[in-house]
C-alpha positions as CSV (number, residue, x, y, z in Angstrom):
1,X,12.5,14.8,-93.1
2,X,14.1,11.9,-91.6
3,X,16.6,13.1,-88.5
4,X,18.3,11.1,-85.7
5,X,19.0,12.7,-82.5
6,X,22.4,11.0,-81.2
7,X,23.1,11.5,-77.8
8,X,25.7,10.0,-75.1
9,X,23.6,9.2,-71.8
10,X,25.4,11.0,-69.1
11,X,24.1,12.2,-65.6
12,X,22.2,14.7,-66.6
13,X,18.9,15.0,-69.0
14,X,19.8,17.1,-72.3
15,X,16.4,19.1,-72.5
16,X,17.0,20.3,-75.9
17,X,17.4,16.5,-77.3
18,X,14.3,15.2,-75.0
19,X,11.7,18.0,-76.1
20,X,13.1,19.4,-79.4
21,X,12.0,15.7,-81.4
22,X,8.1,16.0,-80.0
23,X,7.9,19.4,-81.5
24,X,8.9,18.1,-85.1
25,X,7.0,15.3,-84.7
26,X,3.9,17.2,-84.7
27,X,5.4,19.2,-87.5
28,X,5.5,16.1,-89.3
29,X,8.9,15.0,-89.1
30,X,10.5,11.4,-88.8
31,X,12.4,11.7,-85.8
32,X,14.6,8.6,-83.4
33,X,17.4,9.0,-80.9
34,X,20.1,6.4,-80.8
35,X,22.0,6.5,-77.1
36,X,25.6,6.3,-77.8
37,X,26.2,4.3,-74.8
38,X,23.4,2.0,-74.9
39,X,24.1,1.1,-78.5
40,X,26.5,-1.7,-78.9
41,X,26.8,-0.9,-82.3
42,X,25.4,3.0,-83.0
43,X,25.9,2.3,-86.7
44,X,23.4,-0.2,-87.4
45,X,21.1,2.5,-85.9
46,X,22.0,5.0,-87.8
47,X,21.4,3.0,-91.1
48,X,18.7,1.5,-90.1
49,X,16.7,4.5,-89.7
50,X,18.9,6.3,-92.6
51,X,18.5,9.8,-91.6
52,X,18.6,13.1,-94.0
53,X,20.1,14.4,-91.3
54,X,21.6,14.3,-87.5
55,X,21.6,16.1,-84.7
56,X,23.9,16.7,-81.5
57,X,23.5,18.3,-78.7
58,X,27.1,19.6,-77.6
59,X,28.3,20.4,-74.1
60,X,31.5,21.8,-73.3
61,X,33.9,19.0,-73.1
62,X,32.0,17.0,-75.6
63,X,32.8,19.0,-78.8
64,X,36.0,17.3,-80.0
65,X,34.2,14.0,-79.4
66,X,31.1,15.4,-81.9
67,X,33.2,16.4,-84.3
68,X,35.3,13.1,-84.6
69,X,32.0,11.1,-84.3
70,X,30.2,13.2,-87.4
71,X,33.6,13.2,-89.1
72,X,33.2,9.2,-89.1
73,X,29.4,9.0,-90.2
74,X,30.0,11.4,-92.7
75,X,32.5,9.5,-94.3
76,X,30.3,6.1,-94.0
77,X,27.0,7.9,-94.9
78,X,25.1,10.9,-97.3
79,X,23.8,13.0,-94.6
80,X,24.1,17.1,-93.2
81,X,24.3,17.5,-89.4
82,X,23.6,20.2,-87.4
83,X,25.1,20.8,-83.6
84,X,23.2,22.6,-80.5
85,X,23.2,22.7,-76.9
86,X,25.0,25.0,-74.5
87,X,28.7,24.2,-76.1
88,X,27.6,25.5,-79.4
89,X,25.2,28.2,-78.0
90,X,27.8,30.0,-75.2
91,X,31.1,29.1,-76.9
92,X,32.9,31.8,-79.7
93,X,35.1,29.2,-81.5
């Protein structure tokens, strides 16, 4: 399985999106991160490695711009998508 980590460099190191692509790797899985703001253009990324699937991880503050962003490549592209980090792991909505 091919799956893109996409991330939005910040202050802080995401652990989950730094150690999370080493263990499917050895599992045999395709994996490349694309850094939202080091990417002048994100979307060539993203079809250039044409994932089956993408991955966020979402901290609080950060969802409504996770959503919007997979709301967009969903549109543009056939992929699932699947959100993690503390947002999605501490937050009840």
């Amino acid at each position: 399985m091919k799956i893109l980590f996409l991330t939005r460099y910040e202050y802080m190191e995401i652990i989950g999106i730094t150690t999370l692509p080493a263990f499917l790797k050895q599992n045999g899985h395709e994996c490349e991160m694309v850094g939202l703001s080091l990417s002048k253009d994100y979307l060539q990324g993203v079809r250039a490695f044409n994932p089956d699937t993408i991955r966020y991880s979402v901290t609080t503050g950060r969802d409504f711009f996770c959503l919007s962003l997979n709301r967009e490549l969903k549109d543009r592209f056939s992929l699932t998508a699947d959100f993690g980090g503390p947002h999605v792991t501490f937050s009840r909505k």
